[in-house]
N, C-alpha and C positions, 0 to 999 in steps of 0.2 A: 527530912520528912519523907523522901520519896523513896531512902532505902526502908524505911518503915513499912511506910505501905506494902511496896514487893512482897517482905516478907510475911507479912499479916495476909496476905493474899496466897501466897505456897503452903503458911503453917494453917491459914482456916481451910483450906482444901483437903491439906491431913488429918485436919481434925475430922470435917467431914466426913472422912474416908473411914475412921475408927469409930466417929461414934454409929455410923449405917451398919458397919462389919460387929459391933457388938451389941446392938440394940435388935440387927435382924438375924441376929445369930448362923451369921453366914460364913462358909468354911475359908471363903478368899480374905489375908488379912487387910488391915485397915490402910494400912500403907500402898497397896498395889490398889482397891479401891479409891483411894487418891491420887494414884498416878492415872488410871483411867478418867475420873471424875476432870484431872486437869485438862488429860488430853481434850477429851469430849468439849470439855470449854474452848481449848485452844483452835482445835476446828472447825468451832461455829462462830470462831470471832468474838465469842461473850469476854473474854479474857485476851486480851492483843499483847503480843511477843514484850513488845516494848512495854509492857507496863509490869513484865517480871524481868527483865533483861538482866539487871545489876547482879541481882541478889541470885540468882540462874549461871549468869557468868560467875560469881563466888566459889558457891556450889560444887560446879563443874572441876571450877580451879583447884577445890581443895577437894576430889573425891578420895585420894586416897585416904583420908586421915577417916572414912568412912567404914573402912576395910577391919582398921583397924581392932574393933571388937571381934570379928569375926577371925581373926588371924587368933585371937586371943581364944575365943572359944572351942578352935581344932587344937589348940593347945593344952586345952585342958582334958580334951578328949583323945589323948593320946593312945592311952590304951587303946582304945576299939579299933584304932585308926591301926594299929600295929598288929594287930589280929586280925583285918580285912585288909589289908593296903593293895593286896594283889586283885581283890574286886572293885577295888577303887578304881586302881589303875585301868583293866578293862572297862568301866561304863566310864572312865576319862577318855578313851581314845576309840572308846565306838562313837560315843555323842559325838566328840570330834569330828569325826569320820562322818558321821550322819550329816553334822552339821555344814559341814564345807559341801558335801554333795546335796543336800535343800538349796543352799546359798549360791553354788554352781549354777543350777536349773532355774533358778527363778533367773536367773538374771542374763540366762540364754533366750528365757523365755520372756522377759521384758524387752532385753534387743532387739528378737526378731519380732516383738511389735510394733516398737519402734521404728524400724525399717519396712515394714506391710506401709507404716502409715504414710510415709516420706516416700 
């Protein structure tokens, strides 16, 4: 009964999330709407770790089988993918780029907080 609940508590948060995203006809989908709507819960306490833990730990266990449609859909898009692949490639390895120097500085800059403070 208590994996029930879990997931009755993750799939009513998604649903949340889609029926706000299509009812206020808002451009962020439904899904990412419920990842915030969860978050928000999780950091006020309204919703406690442990009472999605199980079905959370699953989840996680099995993300990759998540992937799986989306592996499927560059596949059907192959074409396009074969006529840009060289502009792929660059906004692959600028983001990259971009991404490791954000993630660099933030976390030089959360250090040397850390240590102002101590």
């Amino acid at each position: 009964m208590k994996l029930f609940r879990e997931a009755l508590i993750i799939f009513g948060i998604y649903l949340l999330g889609e029926l706000l995203s299509s009812v206020l006809h808002l451009p962020i989908p439904g899904n990412i709407l419920g990842m915030l709507i969860l978050f928000i819960l999780l950091c006020t306490k309204t919703v406690k770790v442990d009472n999605i833990s199980n079905v959370t730990s699953f989840l996680l266990d099995h993300l990759s089988f998540f992937f799986i449609p989306a592996g499927v859909g560059l596949m059907t898009s192959i074409g396009i993918i074969k006529s840009t692949w060289w502009q792929i490639l660059i906004v692959c390895i600028s983001t990259t780029i971009i991404m490791i120097g954000v993630t660099g500085i933030i976390v030089q800059t959360i250090l040397r907080k850390t240590k102002d403070k101590n």
